[in-house]
N, C-alpha and C positions, 0 to 999 in steps of 0.2 A: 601453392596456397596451403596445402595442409599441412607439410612441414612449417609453414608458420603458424599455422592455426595451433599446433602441436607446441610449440614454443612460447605463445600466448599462452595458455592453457599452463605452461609451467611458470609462467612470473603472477598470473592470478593467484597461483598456488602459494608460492611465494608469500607474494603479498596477504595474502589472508592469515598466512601461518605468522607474519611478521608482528603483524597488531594482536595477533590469539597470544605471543609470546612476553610483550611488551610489559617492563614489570607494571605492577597494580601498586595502587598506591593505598590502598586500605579503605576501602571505602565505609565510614562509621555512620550508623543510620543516622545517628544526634544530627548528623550534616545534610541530612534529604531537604532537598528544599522542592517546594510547588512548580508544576509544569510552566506557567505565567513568568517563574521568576528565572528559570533555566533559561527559556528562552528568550530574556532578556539579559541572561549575564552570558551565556556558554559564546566560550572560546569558536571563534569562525579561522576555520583550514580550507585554502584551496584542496579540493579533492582528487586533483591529479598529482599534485605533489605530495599529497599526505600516503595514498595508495603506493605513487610510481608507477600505475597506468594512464597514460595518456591518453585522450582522443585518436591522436593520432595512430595510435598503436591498433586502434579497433578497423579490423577492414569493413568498408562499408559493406551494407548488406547483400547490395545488388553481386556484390564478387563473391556470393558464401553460398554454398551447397543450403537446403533444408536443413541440413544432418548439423551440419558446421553452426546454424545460426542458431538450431536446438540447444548444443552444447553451450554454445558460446552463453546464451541467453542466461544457462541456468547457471552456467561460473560467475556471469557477473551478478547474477542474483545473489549469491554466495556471498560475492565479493561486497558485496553493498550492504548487505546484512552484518557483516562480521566488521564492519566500520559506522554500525549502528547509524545506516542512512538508505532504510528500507525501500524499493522500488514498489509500490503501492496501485494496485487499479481497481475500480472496482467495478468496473463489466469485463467482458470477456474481448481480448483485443489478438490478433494474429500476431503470431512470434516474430515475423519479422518487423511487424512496426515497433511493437515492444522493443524490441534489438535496437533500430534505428533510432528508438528514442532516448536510449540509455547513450546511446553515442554521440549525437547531436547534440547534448544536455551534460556530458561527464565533465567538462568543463565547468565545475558551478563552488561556488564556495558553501561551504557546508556551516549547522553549527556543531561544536563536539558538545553531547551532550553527556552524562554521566547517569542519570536517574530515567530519562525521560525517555522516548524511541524519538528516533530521528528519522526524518523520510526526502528521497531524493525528488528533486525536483523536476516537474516534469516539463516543463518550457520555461522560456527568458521571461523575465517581470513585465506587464501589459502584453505580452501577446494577445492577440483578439482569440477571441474562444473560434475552435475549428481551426484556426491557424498554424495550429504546432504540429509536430511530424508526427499526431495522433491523428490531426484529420479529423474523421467523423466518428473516431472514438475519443474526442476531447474531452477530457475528465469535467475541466470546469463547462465544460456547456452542456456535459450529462446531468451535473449537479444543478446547473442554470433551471436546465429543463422541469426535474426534479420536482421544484422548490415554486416552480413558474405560478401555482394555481393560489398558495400560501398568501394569504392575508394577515394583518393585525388584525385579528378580531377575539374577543372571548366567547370562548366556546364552554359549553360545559362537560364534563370528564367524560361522558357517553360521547358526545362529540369529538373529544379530544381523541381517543381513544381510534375513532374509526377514522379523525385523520391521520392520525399514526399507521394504523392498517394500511389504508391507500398508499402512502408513500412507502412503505417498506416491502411490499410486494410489487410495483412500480420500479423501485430498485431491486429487487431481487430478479425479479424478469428480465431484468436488461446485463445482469452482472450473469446469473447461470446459463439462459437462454430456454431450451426445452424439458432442462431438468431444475425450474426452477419451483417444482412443488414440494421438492427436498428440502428445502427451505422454510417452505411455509411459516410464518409468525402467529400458530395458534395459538398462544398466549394474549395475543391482540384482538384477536375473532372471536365476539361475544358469544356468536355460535357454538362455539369449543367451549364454552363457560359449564359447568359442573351445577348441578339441579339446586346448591346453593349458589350460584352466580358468583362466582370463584375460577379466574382463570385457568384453564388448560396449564397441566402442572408437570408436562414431561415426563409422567410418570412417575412421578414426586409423589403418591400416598403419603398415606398418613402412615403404616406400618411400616417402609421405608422410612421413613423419618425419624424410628424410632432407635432406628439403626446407628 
């Protein structure tokens, strides 16, 4: 298995080197157009045939050393990235589901997008939340969850403000785990407000500024 693992690891190479190389066509700002409107015009590529890695070519996980599902993981991160169709989580999920999900899923038609970031997909259309080979790191049921308490209602900006706080350290906690105070959103925490009531400024003075 690791002589293929080894040979994998050189058509990944490949392939990433092959779209780095590809001529450009000159991209002229006058031609940017809005995220909404890319992805309603941009060109859709199967991404097995666009790459020339297959599904099939990925050994399942249960046959991969740690060591193997590590590498493997961070070439196709590479690989995904360099065909601007970014592999995206945003809690912290073990490398091997990670791995199994990129496999399970590499099958997907993508859009090509030129201006905009593009991101892979991480289960089939209607899968039920939990369902996907995320399991009970299901992005859309972490986001479900998330968003669970959220009402229409008006709120006023003091309001608004500290439900911003609740949900972004809510999501921080479940994306870092124990170092989720690295994180912290003092700029949100009136608390951290400056003795004229002036968000927390990362260190942004005023004499900095001047800079």
């Amino acid at each position: 298995m690791q002589r293929y693992v080894e040979q994998l690891f050189d058509d990944i190479t490949i392939s990433i080197d092959q779209v780095q190389k590809a001529p450009s066509e000159g991209y002229d700002l006058f031609d940017w157009i809005s995220e909404e409107e890319e992805e309603r015009t941009a060109p859709i590529r199967n991404l097995q045939e666009w790459t020339g890695i297959y599904q099939e070519m990925l050994p399942p996980e249960n046959m991969l050393t740690n060591e193997q599902v590590h590498l493997l993981l961070k070439a196709m991160n590479r690989l995904l990235d360099a065909y601007n169709c970014s592999f995206v989580l945003q809690i912290e999920v073990p490398e091997r589901i990670q791995y199994a999900t990129i496999r399970d899923n590499f099958n997907q038609d993508i859009k090509v997008k030129t201006w905009h970031m593009g991101f892979f997909a991480l289960c089939k259309p209607n899968t039920e939340h939990g369902r996907c080979t995320l399991g009970e790191y299901c992005q859309c049921a972490f986001y479900a969850d998330l968003f669970s308490d959220c009402i229409d209602e008006e709120l006023s900006p003091e309001e608004e403000r500290a439900r911003a706080l609740e949900i972004e350290v809510k999501h921080i906690q479940r994306k870092y785990g124990e170092d989720w105070m690295k994180y912290y959103p003092y700029h949100l925490d009136k608390e951290y407000d400056d003795e004229y009531g002036n968000p927390y400024n990362y260190g942004m003075d005023e004499e900095e500024d001047e800079w």
